[in-house]
C-alpha positions as CSV (number, residue, x, y, z in Angstrom):
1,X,-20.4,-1.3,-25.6
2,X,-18.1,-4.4,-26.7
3,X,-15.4,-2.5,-26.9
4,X,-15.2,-0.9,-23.4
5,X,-16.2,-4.4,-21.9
6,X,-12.7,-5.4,-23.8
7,X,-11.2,-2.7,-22.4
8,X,-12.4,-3.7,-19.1
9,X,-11.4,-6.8,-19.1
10,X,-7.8,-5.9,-20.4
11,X,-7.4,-3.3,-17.7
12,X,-8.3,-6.3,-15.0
13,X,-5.7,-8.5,-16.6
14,X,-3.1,-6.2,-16.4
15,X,-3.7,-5.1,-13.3
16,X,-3.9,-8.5,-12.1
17,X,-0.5,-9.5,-13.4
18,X,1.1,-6.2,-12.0
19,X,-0.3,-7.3,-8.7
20,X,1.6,-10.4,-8.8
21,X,4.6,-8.3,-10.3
22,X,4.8,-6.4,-7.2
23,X,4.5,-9.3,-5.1
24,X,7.0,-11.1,-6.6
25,X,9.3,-7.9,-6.7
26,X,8.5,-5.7,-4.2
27,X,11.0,-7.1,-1.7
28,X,14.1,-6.2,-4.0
29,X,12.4,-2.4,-4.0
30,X,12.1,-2.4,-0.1
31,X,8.7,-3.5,0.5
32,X,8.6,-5.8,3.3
33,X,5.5,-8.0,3.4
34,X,6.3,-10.4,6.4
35,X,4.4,-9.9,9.3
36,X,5.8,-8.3,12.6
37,X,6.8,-11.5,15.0
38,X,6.3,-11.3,18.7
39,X,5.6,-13.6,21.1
40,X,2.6,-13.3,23.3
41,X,1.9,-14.7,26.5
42,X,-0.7,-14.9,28.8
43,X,-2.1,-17.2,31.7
44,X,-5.0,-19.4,31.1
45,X,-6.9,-20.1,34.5
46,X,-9.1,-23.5,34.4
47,X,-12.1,-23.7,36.4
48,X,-11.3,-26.9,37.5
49,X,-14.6,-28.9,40.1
């Protein structure tokens, strides 16, 4: 039971530091993780008494 608790737990850490990997690296590979940018508008009306 110890041992697949290790096993565990080693398979979270490197998972974990492959997710930073990717992050880090996936924009030389052609992953782009910036948000799409647009600008919205629309009119506010105040009820004004």
């Amino acid at each position: 039971m110890g041992r697949l608790i290790k096993f565990l737990l080693y398979l979270i850490c490197l998972l974990f530091i492959g997710l930073v990997a990717y992050a880090y690296l996936g924009p030389f590979f052609g992953a782009d993780f910036s948000a799409p940018q647009s600008e919205i508008s629309e009119p506010v009306i105040l009820d004004v008494n």
